[in-house]
N, C-alpha and C positions, 0 to 999 in steps of 0.2 A: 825720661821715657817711662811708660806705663802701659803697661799689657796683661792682657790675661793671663790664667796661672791654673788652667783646667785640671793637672795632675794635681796638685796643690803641693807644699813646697815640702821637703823632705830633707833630714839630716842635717838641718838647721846650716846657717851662712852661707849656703847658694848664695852665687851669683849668675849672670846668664848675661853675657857678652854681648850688643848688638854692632854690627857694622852695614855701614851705607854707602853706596856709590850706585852710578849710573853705567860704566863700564863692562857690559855684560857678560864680556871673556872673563876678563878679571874677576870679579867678583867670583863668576861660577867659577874659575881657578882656586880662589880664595875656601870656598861652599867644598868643595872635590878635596881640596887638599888636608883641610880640617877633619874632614868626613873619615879618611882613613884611618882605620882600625879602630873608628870610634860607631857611635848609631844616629844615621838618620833619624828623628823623629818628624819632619815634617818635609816633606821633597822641596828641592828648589822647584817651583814653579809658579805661572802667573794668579794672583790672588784676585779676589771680589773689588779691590781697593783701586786695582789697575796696577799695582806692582807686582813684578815676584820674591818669592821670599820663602825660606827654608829654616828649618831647623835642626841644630844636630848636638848631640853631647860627645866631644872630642874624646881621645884617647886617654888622657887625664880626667877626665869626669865635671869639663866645664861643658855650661851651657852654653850653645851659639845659635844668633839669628843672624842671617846675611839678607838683607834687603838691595834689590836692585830696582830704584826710580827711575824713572823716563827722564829723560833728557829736557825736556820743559815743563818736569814742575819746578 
């Protein structure tokens, strides 16, 4: 995977976790549960691309994207 990096990268050996599914409870289960006591940086919500998708840095200091695809791509 390959994605932009608009803060640019800091503290050297970041990493930044993606996860995928189409189950949309879940996932946002997944996005909510991550999210506590950690920060949002990008809301779960529907993007330009046709999916939704969030960003957040957990309570440990990792990076996470949760993407939710539509059911037929």
């Amino acid at each position: 995977m390959a994605s932009d990096n608009p803060g640019g990268v800091t503290g050297g050996g970041r990493i930044n976790i993606c996860i995928w599914g189409d189950d949309e409870q879940r996932m946002t289960e997944f996005f909510n549960a991550l999210a506590k006591g950690g920060t949002v940086e990008m809301p779960l919500e529907k993007q330009e691309w046709g999916d939704a998708f969030g960003g957040l840095r957990d309570r440990f200091g990792v990076d996470w994207g949760v993407n939710i695809g539509t059911k037929d791509a």
